[in-house]
C-alpha positions in Angstrom: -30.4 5.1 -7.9 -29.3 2.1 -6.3 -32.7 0.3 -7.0 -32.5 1.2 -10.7 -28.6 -0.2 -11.1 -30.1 -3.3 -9.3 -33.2 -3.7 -12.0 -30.8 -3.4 -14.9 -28.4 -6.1 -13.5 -31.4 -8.5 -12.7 -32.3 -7.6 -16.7 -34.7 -4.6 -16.4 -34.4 -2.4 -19.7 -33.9 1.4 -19.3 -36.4 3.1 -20.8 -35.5 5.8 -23.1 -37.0 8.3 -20.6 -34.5 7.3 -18.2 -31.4 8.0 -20.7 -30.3 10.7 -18.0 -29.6 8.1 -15.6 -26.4 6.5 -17.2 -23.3 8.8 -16.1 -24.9 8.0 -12.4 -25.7 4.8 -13.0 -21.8 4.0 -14.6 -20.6 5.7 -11.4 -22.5 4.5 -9.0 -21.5 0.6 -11.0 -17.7 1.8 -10.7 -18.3 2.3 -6.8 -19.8 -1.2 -6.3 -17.4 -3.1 -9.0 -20.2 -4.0 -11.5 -19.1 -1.3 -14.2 -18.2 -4.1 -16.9 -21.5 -5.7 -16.0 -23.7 -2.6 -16.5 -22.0 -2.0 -19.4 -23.0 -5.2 -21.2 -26.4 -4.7 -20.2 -26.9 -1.3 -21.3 -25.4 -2.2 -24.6 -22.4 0.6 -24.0 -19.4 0.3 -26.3 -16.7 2.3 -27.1 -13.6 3.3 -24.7 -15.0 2.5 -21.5 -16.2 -0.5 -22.0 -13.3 -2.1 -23.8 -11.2 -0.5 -21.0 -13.2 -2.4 -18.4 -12.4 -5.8 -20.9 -9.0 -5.3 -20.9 -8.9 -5.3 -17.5 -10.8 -8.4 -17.1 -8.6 -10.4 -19.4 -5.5 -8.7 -17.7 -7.1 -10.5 -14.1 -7.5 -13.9 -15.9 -3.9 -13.8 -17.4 -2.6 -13.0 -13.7 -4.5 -15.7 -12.6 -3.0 -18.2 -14.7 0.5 -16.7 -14.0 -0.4 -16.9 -10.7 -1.7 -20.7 -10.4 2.1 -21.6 -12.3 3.8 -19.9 -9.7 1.7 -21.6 -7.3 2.2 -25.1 -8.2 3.0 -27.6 -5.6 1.1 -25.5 -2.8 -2.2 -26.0 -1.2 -4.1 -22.6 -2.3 -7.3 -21.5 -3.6 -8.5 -18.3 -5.8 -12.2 -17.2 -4.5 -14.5 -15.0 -5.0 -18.1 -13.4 -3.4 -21.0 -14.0 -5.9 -22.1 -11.3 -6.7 -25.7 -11.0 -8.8 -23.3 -10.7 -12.3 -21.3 -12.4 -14.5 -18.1 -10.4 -14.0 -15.6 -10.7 -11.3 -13.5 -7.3 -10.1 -9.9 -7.4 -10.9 -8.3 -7.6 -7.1 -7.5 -11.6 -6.6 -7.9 -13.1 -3.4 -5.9 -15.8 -2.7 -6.4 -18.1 0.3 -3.4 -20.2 1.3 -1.8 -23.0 4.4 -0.5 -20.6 7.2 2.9 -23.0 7.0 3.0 -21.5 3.1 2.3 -17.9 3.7 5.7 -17.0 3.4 6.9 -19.1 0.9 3.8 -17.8 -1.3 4.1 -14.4 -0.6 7.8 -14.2 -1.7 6.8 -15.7 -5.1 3.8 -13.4 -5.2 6.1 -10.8 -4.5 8.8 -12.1 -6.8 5.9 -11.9 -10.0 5.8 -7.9 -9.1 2.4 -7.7 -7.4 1.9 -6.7 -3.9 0.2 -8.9 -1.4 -2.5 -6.6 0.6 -4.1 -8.8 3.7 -7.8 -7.0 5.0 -8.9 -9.9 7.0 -8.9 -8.9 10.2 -8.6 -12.7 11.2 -5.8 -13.4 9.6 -3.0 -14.6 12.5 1.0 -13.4 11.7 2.9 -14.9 14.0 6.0 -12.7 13.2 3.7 -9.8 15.5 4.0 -11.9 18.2 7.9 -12.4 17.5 7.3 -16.2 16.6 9.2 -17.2 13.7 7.2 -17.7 10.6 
């Protein structure tokens, strides 16, 4: 299944044989972030799809909230490219360690949570420093 989502995002049509393969394909799209992506390729509208849009323009209008609140700070928005035009709606925000707290209470201030994966990432607090 994973091959087939792959040929469709790299612009291989689905054959009208092959019309079983779209609930598994929309969740196996879901599971990897792409969903919006396949979407537009397979020519889906309706609910789904616009839901998926909404949410895209809701992660751009963050973003720009975001990048206000931001102003005056040494940060940067990123990304992994991935092989599609859409970007997932989590934002990823990479900031100064001097800022990290500064930022994070304005992040926190807008209403969104700030969730850190990297296991690099260095908090001096856990080692009772003082930032």
């Amino acid at each position: 299944m994973t091959k087939h989502l792959i040929d469709i995002l790299n612009g291989k049509r689905l054959r009208n044989s092959e019309a079983e393969l779209i609930e598994p394909l929309i969740e196996l799209a879901s599971k990897n972030k792409v969903l919006l992506q396949l979407l537009i390729d397979l020519g889906v509208e309706g609910f789904l799809r616009e839901w998926q849009e909404k949410a895209l323009r809701e992660t751009v209008r963050t973003v720009e909230m975001l990048s206000k609140s931001l102003s005056g700070h040494d940060y940067v928005f990123f990304k992994l490219v991935k092989p599609v035009s859409y970007v997932p709606a989590d934002i990823d925000v990479l900031v100064k360690l001097e800022e990290v707290g500064e930022i994070i209470r304005k992040i926190v201030g807008l209403g969104y949570e700030v969730v850190v994966k990297d296991p690099l990432f260095h908090n001096p607090r856990q080692e009772g420093g003082d930032n």
